[in-house]
VOPAGU-2260 file (C-alpha; in pm, 1 decimal, decimal comma):
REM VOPAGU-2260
SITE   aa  ch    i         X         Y         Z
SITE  UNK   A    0  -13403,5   19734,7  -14646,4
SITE  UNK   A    1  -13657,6   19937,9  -14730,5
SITE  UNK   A    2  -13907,4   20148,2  -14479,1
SITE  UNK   A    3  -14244,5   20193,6  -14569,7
SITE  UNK   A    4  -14486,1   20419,3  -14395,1
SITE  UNK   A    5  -14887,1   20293,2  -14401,7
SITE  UNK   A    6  -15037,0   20567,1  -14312,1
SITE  UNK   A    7  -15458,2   20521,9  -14284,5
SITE  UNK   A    8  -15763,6   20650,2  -14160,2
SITE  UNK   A    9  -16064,7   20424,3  -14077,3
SITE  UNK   A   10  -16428,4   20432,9  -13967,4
SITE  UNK   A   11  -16514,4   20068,4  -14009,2
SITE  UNK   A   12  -16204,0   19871,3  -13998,0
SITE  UNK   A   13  -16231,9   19820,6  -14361,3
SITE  UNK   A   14  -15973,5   20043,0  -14420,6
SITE  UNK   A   15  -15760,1   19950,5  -14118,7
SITE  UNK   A   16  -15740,0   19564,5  -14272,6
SITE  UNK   A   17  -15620,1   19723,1  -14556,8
SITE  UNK   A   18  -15362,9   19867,8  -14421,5
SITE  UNK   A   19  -15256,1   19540,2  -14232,7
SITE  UNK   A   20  -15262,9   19379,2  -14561,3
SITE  UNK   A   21  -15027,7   19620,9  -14741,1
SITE  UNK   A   22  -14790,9   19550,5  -14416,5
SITE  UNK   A   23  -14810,0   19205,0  -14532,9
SITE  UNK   A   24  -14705,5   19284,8  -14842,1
SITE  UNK   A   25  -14436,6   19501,3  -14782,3
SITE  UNK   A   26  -14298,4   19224,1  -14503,5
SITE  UNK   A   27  -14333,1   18966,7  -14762,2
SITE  UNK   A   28  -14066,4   19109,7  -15029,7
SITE  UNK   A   29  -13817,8   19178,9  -14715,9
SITE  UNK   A   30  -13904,7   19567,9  -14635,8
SITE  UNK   A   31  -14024,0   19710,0  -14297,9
SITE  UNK   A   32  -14352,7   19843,9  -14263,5
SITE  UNK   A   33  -14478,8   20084,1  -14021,8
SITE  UNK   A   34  -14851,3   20098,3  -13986,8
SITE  UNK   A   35  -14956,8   20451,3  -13836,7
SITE  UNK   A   36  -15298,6   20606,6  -13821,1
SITE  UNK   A   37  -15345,7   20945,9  -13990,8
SITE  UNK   A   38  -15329,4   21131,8  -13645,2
SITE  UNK   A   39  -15029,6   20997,6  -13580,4
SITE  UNK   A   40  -14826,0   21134,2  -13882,8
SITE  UNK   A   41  -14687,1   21413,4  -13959,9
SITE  UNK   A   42  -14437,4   21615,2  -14211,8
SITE  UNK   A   43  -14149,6   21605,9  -14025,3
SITE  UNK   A   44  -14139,0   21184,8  -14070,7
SITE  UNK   A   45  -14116,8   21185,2  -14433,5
SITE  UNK   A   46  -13771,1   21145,3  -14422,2
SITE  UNK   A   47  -13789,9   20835,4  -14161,0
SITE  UNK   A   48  -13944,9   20644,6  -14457,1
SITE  UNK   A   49  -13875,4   20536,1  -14806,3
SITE  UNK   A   50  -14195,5   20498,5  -14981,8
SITE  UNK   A   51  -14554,5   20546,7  -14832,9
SITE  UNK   A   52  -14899,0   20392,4  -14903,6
SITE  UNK   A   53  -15186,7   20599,0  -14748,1
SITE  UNK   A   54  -15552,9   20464,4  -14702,6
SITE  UNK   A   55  -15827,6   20641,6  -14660,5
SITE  UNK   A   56  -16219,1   20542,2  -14754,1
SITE  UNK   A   57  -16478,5   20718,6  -14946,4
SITE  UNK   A   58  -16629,8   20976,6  -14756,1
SITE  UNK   A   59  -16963,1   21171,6  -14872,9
SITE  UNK   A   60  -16983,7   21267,8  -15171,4
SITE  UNK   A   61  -16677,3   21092,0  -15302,8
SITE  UNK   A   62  -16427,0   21242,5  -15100,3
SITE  UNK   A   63  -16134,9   21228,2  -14818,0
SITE  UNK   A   64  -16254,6   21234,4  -14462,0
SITE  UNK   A   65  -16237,5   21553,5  -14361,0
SITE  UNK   A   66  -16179,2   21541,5  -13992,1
SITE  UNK   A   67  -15817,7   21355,1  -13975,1
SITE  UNK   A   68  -15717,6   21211,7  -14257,4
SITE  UNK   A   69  -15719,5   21542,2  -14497,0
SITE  UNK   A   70  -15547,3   21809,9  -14295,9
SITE  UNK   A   71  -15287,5   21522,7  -14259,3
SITE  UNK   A   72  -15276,9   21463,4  -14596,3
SITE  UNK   A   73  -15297,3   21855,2  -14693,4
SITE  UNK   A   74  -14994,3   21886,4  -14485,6
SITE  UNK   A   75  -14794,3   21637,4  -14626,1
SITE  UNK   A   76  -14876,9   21657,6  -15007,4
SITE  UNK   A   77  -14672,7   21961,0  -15080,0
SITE  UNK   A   78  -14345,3   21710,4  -14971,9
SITE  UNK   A   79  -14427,5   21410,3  -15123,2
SITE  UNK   A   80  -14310,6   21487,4  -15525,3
SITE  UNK   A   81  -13990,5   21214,6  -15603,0
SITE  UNK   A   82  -14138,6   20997,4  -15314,7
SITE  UNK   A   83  -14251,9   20653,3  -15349,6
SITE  UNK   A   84  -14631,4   20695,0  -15326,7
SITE  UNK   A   85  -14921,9   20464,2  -15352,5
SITE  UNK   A   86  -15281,9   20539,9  -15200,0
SITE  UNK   A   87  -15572,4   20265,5  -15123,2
SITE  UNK   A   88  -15926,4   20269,2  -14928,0
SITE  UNK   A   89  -16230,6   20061,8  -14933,2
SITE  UNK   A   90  -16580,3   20238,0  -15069,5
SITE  UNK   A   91  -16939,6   20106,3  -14971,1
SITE  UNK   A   92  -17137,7   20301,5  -15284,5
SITE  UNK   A   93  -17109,6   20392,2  -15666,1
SITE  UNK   A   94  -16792,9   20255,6  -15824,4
SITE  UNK   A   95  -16508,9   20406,9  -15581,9
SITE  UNK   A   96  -16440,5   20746,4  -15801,6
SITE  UNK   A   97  -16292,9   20855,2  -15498,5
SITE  UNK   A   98  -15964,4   20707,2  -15574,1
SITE  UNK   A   99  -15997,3   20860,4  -15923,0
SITE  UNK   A  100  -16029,3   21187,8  -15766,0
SITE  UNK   A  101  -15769,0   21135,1  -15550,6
SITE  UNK   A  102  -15504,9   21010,1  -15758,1
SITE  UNK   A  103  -15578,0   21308,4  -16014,5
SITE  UNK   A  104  -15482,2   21563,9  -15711,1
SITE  UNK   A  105  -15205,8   21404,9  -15622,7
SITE  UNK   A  106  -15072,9   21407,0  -15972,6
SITE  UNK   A  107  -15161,8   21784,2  -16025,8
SITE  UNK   A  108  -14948,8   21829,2  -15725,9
SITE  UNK   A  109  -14634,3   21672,4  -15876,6
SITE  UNK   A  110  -14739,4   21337,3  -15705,3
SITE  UNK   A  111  -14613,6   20993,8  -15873,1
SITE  UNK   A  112  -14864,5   20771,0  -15733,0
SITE  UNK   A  113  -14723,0   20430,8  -15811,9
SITE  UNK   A  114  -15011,7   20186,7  -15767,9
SITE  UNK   A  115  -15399,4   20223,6  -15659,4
SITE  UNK   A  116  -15605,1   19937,5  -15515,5
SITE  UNK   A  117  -15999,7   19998,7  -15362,4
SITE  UNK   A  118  -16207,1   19754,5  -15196,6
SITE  UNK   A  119  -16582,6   19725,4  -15159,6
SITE  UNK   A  120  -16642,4   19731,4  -14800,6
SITE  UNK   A  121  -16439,0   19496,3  -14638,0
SITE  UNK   A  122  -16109,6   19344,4  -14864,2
SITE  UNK   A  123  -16214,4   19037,9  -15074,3
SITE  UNK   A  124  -16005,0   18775,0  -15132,5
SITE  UNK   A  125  -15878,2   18957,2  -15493,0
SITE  UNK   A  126  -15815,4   19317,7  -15284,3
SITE  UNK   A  127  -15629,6   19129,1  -15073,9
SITE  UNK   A  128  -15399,6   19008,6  -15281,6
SITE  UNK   A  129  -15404,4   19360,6  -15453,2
SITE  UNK   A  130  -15311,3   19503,5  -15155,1
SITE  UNK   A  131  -15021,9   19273,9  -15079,5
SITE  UNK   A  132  -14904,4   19358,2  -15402,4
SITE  UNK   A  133  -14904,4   19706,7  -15343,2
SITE  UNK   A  134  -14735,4   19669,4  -15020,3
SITE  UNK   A  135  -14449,1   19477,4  -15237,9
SITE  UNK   A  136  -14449,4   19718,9  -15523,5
SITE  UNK   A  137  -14320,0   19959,4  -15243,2
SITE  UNK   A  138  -14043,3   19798,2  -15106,7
């Protein structure tokens, strides 16, 4: 079986539902999922897991939260080359070039990210299903 870490940050919830819906997902095609805020996670569980899917929303201008999510992610980025990745977050302005952003620095770190999904605001019924998706993809 396979072990899937969802690992999010979230201001609104938006996020957060995301995350429960990529659980679903990963559930769904017979894997375990772990849903763990980004406080809660560290370097030293990469190995616990077999694939992750982190969420995190748009921030400012286009960015990562800075407070909790990104020096989590900054610490785990350099590990994550040959793991199964995928990333997701909801956005609330422009078109969600966030995830574009965030995908291309993954990659330039050696980062296969697997599968993107985004959500404006809270997950519709079509990023829902995109999410579940993702959540399968993993497992």
């Amino acid at each position: 079986m396979s072990n899937v870490a969802v690992v999010f940050w979230s201001g609104t919830g938006n996020t957060e539902a995301m995350a429960d819906l990529v659980a679903e997902g990963v559930q769904s095609a017979g894997g375990k999922a772990t849903v763990i805020q980004a406080t809660e996670f560290s370097v030293e569980e990469l190995d616990a897991y077999d694939a992750f899917a982190f969420g995190c929303p748009a921030m400012g201008a286009e960015e990562l939260e800075s407070e909790e999510f990104e020096p989590m992610w900054d610490a785990v980025e350099p590990a994550l080359p040959g793991r199964k990745v995928a990333l997701f977050g909801s956005y609330d302005w422009a078109e969600g070039e966030w995830m574009d952003l965030w995908r291309e620095r993954a990659e330039a770190a050696g980062i296969i990210v697997s599968e993107t999904v985004i959500a404006k605001d809270y997950p519709d019924e079509e990023a829902s299903d995109a999410c579940r998706a993702l959540g399968a993809a993993l497992v």
